[in-house]
C-alpha positions as CSV (number, residue, x, y, z in Angstrom):
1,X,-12.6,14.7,-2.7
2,X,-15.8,12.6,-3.4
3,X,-17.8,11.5,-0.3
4,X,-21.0,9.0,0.2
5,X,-24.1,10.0,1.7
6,X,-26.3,6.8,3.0
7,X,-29.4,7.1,4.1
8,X,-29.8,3.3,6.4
9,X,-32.0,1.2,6.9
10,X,-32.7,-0.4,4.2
11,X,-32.2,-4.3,4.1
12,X,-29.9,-5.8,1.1
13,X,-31.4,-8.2,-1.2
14,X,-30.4,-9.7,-4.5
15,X,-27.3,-11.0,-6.5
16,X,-23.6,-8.8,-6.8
17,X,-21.1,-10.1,-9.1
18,X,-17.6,-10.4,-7.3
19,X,-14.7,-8.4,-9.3
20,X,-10.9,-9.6,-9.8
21,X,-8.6,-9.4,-6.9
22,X,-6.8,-6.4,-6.2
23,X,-3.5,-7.9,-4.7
24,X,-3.4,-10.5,-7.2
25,X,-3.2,-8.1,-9.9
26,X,-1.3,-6.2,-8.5
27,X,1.4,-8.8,-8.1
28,X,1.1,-10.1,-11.5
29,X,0.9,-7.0,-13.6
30,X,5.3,-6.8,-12.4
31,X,5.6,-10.7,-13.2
32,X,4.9,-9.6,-16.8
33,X,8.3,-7.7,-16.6
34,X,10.3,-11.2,-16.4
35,X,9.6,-11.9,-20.5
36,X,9.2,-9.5,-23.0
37,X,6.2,-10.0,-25.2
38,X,2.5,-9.3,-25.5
39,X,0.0,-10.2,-22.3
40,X,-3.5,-10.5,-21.6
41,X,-4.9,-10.2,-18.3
42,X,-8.7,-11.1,-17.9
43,X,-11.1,-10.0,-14.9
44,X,-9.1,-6.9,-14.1
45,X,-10.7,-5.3,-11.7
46,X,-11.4,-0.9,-12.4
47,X,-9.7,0.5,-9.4
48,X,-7.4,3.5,-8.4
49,X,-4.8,1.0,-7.3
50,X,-4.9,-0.6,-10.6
51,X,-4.4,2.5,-12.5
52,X,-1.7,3.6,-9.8
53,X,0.4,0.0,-10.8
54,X,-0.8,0.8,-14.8
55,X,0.7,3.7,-14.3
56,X,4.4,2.6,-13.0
57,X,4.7,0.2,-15.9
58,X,4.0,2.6,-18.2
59,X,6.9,5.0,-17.2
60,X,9.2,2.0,-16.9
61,X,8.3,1.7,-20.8
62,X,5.5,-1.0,-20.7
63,X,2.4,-0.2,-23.2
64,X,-0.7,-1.0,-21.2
65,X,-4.4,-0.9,-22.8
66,X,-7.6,-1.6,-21.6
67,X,-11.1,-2.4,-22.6
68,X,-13.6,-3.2,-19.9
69,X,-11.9,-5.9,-17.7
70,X,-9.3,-6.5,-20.0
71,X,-6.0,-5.5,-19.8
72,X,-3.1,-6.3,-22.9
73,X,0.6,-5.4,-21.7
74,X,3.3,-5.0,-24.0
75,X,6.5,-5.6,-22.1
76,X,8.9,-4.8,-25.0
77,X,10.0,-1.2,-24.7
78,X,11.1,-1.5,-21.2
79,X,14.0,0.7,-20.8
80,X,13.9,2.2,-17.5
81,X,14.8,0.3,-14.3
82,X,13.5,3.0,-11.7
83,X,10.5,3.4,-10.1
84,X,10.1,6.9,-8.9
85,X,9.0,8.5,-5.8
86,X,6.4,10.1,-7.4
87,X,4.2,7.0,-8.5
88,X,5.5,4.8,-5.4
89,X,4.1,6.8,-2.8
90,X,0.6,6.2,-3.9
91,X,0.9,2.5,-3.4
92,X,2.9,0.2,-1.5
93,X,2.0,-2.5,-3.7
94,X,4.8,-0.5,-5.9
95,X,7.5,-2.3,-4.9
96,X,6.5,-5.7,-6.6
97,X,8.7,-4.2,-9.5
98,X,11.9,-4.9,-7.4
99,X,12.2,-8.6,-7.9
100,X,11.6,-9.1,-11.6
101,X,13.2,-5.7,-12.8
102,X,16.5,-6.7,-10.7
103,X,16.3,-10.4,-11.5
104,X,15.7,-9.9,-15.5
105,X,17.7,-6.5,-16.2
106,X,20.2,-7.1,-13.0
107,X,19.4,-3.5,-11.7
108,X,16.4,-1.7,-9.8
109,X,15.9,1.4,-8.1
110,X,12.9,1.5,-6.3
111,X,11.4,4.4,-4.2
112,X,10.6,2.7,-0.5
113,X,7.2,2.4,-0.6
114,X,4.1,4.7,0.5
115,X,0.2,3.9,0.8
116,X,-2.2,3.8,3.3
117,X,-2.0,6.4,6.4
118,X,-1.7,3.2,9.3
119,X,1.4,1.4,10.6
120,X,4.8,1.0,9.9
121,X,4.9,-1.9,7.7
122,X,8.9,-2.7,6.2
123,X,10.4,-3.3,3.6
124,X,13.2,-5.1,5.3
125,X,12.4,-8.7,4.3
126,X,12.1,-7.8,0.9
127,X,15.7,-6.5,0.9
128,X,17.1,-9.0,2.8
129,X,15.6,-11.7,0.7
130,X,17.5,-10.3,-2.4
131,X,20.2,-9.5,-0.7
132,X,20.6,-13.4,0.0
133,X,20.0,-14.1,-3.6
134,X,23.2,-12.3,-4.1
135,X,22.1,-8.6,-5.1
136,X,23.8,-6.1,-3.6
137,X,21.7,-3.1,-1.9
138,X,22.3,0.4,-1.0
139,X,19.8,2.7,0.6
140,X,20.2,6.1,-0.5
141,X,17.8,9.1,-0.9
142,X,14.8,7.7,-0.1
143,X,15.5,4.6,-2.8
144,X,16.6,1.1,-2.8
145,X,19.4,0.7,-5.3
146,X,20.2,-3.1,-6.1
147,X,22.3,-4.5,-8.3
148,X,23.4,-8.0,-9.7
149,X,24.7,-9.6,-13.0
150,X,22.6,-12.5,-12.1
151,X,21.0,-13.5,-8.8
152,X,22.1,-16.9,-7.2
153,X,19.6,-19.6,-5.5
154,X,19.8,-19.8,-2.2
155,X,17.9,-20.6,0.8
156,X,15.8,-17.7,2.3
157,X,13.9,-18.2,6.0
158,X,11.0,-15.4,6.7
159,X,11.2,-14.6,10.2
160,X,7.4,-13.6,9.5
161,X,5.4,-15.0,6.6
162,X,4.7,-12.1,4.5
163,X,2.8,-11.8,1.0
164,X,4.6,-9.1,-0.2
165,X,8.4,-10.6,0.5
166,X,6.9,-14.0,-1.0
167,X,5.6,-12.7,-4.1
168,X,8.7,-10.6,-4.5
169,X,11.2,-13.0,-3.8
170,X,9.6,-15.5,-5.7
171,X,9.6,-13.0,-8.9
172,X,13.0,-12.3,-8.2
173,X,14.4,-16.5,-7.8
174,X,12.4,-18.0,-11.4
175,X,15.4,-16.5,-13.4
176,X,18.1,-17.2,-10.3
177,X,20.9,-19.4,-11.2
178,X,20.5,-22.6,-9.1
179,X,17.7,-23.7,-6.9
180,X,15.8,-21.0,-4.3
181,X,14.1,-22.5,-1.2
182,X,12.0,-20.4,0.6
183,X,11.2,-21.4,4.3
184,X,7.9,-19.7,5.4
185,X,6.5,-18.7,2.6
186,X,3.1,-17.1,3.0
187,X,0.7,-19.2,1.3
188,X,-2.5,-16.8,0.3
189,X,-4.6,-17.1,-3.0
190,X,-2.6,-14.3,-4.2
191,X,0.5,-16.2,-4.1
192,X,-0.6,-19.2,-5.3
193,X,-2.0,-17.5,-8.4
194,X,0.8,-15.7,-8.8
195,X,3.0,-18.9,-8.6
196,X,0.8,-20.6,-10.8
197,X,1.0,-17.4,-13.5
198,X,4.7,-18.2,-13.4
199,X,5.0,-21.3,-14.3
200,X,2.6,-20.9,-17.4
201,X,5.7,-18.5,-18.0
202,X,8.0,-21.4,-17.7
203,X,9.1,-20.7,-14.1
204,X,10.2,-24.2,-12.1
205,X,8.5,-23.6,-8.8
206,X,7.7,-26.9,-6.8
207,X,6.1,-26.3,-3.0
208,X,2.5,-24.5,-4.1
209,X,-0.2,-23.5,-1.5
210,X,2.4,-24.9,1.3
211,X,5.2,-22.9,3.4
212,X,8.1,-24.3,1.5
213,X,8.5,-23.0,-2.2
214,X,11.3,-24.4,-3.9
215,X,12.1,-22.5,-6.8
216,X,14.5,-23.9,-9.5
217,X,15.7,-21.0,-11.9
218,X,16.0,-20.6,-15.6
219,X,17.5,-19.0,-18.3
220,X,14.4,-17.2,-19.5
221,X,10.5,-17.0,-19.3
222,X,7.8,-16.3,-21.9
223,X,4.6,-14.6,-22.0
224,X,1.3,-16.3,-20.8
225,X,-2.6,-14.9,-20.5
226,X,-4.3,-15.3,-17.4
227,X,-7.8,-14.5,-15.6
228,X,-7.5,-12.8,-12.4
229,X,-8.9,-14.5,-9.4
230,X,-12.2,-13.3,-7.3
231,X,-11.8,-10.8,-4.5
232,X,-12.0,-12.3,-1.2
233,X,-12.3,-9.4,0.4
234,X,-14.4,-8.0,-1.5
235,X,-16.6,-10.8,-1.6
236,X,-16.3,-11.4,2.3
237,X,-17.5,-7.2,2.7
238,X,-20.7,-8.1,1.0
239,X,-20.9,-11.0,2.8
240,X,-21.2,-8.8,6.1
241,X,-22.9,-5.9,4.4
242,X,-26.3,-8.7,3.8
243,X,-25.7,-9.9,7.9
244,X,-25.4,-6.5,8.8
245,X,-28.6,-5.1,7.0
246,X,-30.8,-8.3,7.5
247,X,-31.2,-9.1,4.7
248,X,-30.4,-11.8,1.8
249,X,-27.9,-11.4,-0.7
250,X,-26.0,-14.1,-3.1
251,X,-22.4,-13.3,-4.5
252,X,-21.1,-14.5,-7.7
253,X,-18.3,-15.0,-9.0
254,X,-16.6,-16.1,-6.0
255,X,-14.5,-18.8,-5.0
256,X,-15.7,-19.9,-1.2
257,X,-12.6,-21.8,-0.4
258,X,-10.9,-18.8,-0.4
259,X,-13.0,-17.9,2.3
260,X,-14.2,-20.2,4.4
261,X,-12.9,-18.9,7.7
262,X,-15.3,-15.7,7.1
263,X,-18.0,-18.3,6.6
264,X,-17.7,-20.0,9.5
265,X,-17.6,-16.7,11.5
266,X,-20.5,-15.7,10.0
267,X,-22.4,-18.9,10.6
268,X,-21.4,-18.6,14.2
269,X,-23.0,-14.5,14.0
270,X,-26.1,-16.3,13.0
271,X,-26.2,-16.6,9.5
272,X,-27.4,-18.8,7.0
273,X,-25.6,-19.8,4.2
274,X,-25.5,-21.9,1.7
275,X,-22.7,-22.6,-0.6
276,X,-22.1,-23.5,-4.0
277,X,-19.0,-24.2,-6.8
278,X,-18.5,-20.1,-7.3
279,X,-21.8,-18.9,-5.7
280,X,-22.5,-18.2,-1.5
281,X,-26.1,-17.3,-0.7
282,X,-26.6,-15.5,2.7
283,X,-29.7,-14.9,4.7
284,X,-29.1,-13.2,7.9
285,X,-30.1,-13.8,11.0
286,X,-32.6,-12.3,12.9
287,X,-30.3,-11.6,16.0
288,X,-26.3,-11.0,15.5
289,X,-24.7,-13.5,17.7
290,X,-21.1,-11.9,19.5
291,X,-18.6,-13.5,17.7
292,X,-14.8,-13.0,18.6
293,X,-11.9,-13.2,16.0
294,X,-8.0,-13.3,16.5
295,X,-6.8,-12.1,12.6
296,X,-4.1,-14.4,11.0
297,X,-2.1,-15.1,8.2
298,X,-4.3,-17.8,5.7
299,X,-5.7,-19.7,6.3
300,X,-6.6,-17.6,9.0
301,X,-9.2,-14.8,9.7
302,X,-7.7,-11.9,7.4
303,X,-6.5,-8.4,9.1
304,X,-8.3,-6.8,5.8
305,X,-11.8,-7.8,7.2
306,X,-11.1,-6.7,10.8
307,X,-12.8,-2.9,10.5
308,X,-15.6,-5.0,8.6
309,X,-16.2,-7.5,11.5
310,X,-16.3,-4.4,14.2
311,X,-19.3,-3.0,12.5
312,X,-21.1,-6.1,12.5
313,X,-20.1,-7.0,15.8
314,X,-21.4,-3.1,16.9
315,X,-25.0,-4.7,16.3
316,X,-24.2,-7.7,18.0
317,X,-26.6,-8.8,20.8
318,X,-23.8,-8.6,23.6
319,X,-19.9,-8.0,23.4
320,X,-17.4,-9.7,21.2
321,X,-13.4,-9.1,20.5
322,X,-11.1,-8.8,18.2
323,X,-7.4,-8.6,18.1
324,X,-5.3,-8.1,15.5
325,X,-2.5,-9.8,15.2
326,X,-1.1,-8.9,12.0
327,X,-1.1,-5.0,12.4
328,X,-1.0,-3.6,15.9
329,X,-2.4,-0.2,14.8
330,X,-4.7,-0.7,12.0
331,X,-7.7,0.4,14.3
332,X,-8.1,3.9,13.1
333,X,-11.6,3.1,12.1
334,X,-13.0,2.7,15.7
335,X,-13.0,7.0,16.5
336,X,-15.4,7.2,13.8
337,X,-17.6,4.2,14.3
338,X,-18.2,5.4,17.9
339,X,-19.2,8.4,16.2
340,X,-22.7,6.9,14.7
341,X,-22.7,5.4,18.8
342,X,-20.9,2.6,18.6
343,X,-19.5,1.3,22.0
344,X,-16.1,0.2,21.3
345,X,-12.5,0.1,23.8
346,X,-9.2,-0.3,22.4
347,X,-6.4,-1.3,24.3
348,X,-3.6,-1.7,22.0
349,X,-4.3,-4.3,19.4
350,X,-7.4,-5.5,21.2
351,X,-10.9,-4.3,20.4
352,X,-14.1,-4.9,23.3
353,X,-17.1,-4.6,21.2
354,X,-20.5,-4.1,23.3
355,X,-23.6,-4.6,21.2
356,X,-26.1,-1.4,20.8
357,X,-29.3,-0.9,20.1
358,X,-29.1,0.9,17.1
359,X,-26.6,3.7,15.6
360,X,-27.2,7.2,14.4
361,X,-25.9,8.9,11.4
362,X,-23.3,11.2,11.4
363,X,-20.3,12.5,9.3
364,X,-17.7,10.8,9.8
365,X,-14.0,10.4,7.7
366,X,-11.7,6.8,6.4
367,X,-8.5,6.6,6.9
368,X,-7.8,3.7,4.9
369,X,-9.0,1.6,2.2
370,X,-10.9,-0.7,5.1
371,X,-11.8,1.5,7.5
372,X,-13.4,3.2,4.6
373,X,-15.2,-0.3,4.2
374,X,-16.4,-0.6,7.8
375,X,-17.5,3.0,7.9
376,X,-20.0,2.4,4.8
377,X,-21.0,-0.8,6.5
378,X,-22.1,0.9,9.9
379,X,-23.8,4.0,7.6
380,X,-26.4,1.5,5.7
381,X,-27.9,0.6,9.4
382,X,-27.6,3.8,11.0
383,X,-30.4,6.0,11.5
384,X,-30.9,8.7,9.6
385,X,-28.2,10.3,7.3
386,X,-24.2,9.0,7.5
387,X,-21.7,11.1,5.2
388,X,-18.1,9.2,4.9
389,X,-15.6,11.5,3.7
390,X,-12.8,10.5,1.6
391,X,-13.7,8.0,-0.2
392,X,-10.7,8.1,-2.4
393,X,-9.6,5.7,0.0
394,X,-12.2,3.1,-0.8
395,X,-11.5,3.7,-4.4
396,X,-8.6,1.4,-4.5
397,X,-10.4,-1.4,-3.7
398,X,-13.7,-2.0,-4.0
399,X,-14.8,-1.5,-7.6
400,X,-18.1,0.9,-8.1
401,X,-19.0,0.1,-4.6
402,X,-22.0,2.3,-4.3
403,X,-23.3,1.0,-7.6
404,X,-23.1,-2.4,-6.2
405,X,-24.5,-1.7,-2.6
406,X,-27.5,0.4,-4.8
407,X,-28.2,-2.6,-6.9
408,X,-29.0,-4.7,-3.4
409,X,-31.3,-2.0,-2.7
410,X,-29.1,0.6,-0.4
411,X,-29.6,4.2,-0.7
412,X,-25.7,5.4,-1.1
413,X,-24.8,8.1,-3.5
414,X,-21.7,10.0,-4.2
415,X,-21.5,13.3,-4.4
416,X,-18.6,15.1,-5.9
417,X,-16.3,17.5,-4.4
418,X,-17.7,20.3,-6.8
419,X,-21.0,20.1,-5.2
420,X,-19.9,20.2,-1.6
């Protein structure tokens, strides 16, 4: 296993180009299952988690290719309508192929799903959603085994808006016979994009960017091209990582709607920013105000910039909180962040955030793809010398971080397990 050693202190200056989003990819690479046919996808971002999804299609029987950020799909010689155990566990992204392999070849077996070490996160709304479109499920052996000649529209209320049951459902209802309504329907820039991919496919879907999709279905799609959509989270990470460091940074590439809640937070820590058609300039302020946050579904703050807030918030000159209201236990982070002497309690879902001085290097280990995020946040102020082990973690989503951070004038480096 890789690891980063940072050596802080260093302010961030300069421009970083904002890659393709992770979870929108990731949703649309499946769509391309729903026609067979030839696809291009443009602005892929080069991630572990892409190459995780690459490699489920491929032993479904999808030909994938790429060059640079370009990815071509060839849907043609799918043949196999199980995703294995094997491939699933990596990712819990995995079980976006359960709609469209169920709704275009009437049968799926899917492995329930793995992925990062924090919180029980189910699967149930995805099965109850097809199971409403008509499929029927069986859980057996660690798999969910669903069947249907064809699904049937119906009219499917989420209990809690979820991303992953949207997208899912939504894949699984273009090709339903009859008309799908879906009655909370999360409304992120994933979805929207991946709604919006869909009907360039020929998909019926009326509803977009609100909480009530209304999904007509059809006999059959065809192929389309697309251009993935910025990162959000990436971009809002390097957003904190210029506050943080006190310095100046501009991202490009980005699309500020998407984030304008992270904006306004960070206008409220102190920042200055200034905002353009795809570009946000940020100079940081000379004092980080204590800034609470409550994470929400969008247009909300996001749960996947909560570890990221903490460590700014460490520096902060008195005490903030933030509660999470979309995973109770995603604060796995906060162990190691009071290792470089942060002051941080947890009760529950609830972090109290007292500002310090400074922070002091240290080793310290992620747990997950953001904690891994707010751990190489907190190392680029520390004092001295921070090693984060496991960077696999960060891998999945933040493309050629270190290369990134070292182009805005950190000192990061990985170092490879062979030369522990």
């Amino acid at each position: 296993m890789d690891k980063f050693i940072i050596k802080g202190g260093y302010k961030l200056n300069g421009e970083v180009t904002i890659s393709g989003a992770k979870n929108s990819a990731l949703a649309l690479m499946p769509a391309a299952l729903l026609a067979s046919g030839n696809y291009t996808f443009t602005n892929m971002p080069d991630l572990r988690d892409i190459k995780t999804m690459s490699s489920l299609l491929q032993d479904i029987g999808m030909m994938i290719k790429r060059k640079g950020h370009t990815l071509t799909l060839d849907t043609k010689g799918v043949s196999k309508y199980k995703a294995p155990y094997e491939l699933v566990k990596k990712m819990r992204a995995s079980i976006y192929v359960l709609g469209p392999l169920l709704s275009r070849y009437g049968y799926a077996k899917v492995s329930l799903p793995g992925g990062c070490a924090w919180g029980p996160r189910p699967v149930n709304l995805h099965i109850e959603g097809i199971q409403k479109l008509g499929a029927h499920v069986e859980l057996e052996h660690g798999y969910i085994i669903a069947k249907a000649k064809r699904l049937r529209g119906t009219i499917i209320n989420f209990d809690v808006s979820s991303v992953g049951a949207t997208g899912n459902i939504l894949m699984a209802a273009v090709l339903a016979k009859g008309t799908t309504i879906i009655e909370n329907a999360a409304i992120e820039p994933e979805i929207t994009a991946l709604s919006e991919f869909l009907i360039k496919m020929g998909a019926k879907i009326d509803g977009i960017r609100t909480h009530r999709l209304e999904i007509e279905g059809v006999d059959e799609l065809h192929t389309a091209n697309e251009e993935m959509i910025p990162d959000r989270i990436e971009a809002g990470t390097y957003l904190v990582a210029g506050a943080i460091t006190g310095g100046k940074i501009k991202i490009m590439k980005c699309n500020p709607e998407h984030l304008s809640t992270i904006t306004e937070k960070l206008k409220e820590a102190g920042a200055t920013l200034l905002i353009d058609s795809d570009i946000i300039e940020l100079k940081a302020p000379k004092q980080i105000h204590p800034v609470d946050v409550t994470t929400s579904i969008y247009p909300g703050f996001p749960t996947d910039m909560q570890a990221q807030w903490i460590a700014l918030m460490m520096l902060a000159n008195g005490s903030s909180v933030v509660t999470d209201t979309i995973y109770y236990d995603r604060f796995k982070h906060v162990p190691e962040l009071v290792r470089l002497g942060a002051d941080i309690e947890l009760n529950k879902n609830i972090a109290v955030i007292k500002g310090v001085k400074k922070l002091i290097g240290a080793k310290v280990m992620s747990t997950d793809l953001r904690a891994s995020a707010s751990l190489i946040l907190a190392g680029l102020v520390a004092e001295g010398t921070t090693e984060v082990l496991r960077v696999y973690h960060i891998d999945r989503g933040y493309e050629t971080i270190e290369k990134k951070l070292r182009s805005l004038g950190a000192d990061i480096r990985r170092v490879s397990s062979k030369e522990f």
